[in-house]
N, C-alpha and C positions, 0 to 999 in steps of 0.2 A: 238470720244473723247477717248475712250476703246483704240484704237490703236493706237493713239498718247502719251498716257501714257504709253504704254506696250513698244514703242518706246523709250522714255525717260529714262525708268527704265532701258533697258539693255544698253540704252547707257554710263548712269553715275553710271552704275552697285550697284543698289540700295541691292544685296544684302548682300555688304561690311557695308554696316548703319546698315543693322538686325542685325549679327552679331558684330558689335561694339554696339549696342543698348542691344543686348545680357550679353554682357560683363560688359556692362555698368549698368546691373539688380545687375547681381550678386556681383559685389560692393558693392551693396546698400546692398542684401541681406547679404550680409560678416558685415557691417557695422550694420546691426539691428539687428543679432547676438549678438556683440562684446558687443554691450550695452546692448542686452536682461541681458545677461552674466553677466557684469559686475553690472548691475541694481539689479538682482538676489544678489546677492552676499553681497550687500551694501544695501539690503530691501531696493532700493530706491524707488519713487513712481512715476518716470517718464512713465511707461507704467501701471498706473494705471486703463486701460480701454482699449475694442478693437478701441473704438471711437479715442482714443489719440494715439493709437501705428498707426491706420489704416492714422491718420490725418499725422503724421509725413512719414511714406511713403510714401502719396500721395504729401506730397512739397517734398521731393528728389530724384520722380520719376517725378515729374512737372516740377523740374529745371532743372534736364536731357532732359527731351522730348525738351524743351523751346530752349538748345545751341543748339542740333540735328537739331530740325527746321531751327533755324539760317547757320547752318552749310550747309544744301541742300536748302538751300535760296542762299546762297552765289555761291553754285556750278549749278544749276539748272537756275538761274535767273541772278544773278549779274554778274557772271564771262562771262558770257555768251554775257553782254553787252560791260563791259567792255575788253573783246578778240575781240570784235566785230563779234564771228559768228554765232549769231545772225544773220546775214545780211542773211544764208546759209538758214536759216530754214525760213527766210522772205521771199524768191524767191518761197518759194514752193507755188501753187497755193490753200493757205489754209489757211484762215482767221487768221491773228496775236492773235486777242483776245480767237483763240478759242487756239493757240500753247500756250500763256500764262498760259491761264484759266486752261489748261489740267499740266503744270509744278506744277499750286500751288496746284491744287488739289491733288497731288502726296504728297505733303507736308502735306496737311491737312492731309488726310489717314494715313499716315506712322505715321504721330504727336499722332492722336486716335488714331491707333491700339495697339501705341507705348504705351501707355501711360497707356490704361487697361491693355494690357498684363503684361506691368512693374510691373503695383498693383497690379494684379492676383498674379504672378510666388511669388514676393517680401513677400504679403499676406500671401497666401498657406504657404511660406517657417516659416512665421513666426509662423502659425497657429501649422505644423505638430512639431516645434522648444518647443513651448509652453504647447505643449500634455508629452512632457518628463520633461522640464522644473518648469512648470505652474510659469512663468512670470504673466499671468494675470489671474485672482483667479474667472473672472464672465463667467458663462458658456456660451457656444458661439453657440446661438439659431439662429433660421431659422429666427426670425425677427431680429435680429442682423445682419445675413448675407448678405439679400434682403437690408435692410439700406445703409450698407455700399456698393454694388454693386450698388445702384442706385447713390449714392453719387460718386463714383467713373465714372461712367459713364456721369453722368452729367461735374463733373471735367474735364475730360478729351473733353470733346464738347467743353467747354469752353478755355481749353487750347490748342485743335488744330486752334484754329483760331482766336486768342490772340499771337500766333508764328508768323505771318504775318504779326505784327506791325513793328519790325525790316525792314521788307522790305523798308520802308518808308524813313528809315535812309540808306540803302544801294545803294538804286536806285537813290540818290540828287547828287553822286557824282559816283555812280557805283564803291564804295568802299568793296571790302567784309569782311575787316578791321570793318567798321563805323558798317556793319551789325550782328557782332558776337559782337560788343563791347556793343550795342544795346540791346542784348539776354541779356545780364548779368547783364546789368542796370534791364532789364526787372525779371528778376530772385530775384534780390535783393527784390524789389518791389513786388513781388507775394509770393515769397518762404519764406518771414519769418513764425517762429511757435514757439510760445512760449506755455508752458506746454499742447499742443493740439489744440491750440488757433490760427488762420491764418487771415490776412486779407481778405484773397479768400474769409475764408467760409461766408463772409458778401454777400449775391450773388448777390447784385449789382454790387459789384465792378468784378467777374468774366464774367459776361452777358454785363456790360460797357465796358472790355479792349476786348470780343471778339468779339464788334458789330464796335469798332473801328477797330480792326485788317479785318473784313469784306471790313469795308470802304477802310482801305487802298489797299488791295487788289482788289475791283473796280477802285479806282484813278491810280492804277498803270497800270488797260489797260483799259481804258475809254478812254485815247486817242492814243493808240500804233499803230494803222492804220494810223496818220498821222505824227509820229516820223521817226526823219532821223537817225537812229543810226550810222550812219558813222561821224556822228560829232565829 
């Protein structure tokens, strides 16, 4: 499985995603600046807590990770079907569910690595932002820290495998259109935050869209051993 991923990753050269996932931090990070800044400025009270500044990172590093995912869904999975060669890596004498299994797994991993590192770097940036600043006025203790790390990690479990619902919508027509259109319905849907406030943090609904996204990714090779992809 280890070398069939290691396979995958140099073929669709996975580390053009780090790098654009990179970039894609530092946005963020530019952007939680802009408003530390300007929040500052105008005493406002939108970062009135690390809970609220950490919660709003964690949806604009969620709904990044979320299009990503969709994004190596589309190249990794769909397109694959849709060029039909697939058919190339079907010949090899090596079980279809396990060449699937090892693609989305690549997804899943990249979606969590993606997603702590994003709120680590994003974090960090805002914590050391904050020390010259003081945006937020409550001092930032080791039970504050572990909190929000666990919080974070948890999130992210949740949201690497909540990214795999999209597939569902991509695979019905082997569209990678329907599957990116998919992420962003999905985004809308998970990423709102109002003054700290998310749907996510309700953790039914994170552990319900990630047991779904589970499913769909069984449904998608539960029966791939007896698909004609030349159809």
């Amino acid at each position: 499985m280890l070398k069939l991923m290691q396979l995958e990753m140099r073929k669709f050269r996975i580390g053009n995603y780090i790098r654009a996932a990179v970039i894609a931090n530092v946005v963020i990070l530019a952007i939680i600046f802009i408003i530390s800044l300007t929040e500052g400025k105008e005493e406002g009270q939108l970062f009135a807590s690390y809970d609220t500044v950490f919660s709003i990172i964690d949806t604009l590093v969620r709904g990044t990770c979320i299009v990503f995912a969709a994004v190596l869904l589309s190249q990794l999975v769909i397109d694959e079907f849709r060029n039909k060669s697939i058919t190339v890596l079907f010949m090899y004498p090596i079980s279809r569910k396990k060449l699937i299994a090892a693609k989305l797994l690549i997804i899943v991993l990249f979606t969590l690595t993606a997603d702590i590192a994003g709120n680590l770097f994003v974090g960090l940036g805002f914590y050391v932002l904050n020390l010259f600043t003081s945006v937020v006025s409550e001092p930032f203790t080791w039970s504050v820290a572990i909190k929000l790390l666990v919080t974070i990690v948890m999130s992210a479990l949740a949201t690497s495998f909540l990214s795999l619902i999209p597939l569902y919508f991509g695979m019905r027509n082997h569209s990678g259109a329907a599957t990116i259109v998919s992420s962003l319905i999905a985004v809308v849907f998970v990423c709102q935050n109002v003054d700290g406030f998310s749907i996510y943090s309700i953790i039914a609904v994170p552990i319900g869209l990630a047991l779904l996204g589970v499913a769909v990714a069984y449904m998608s090779i539960r029966n791939i051993e007896h698909v004609d992809v030349l159809k």
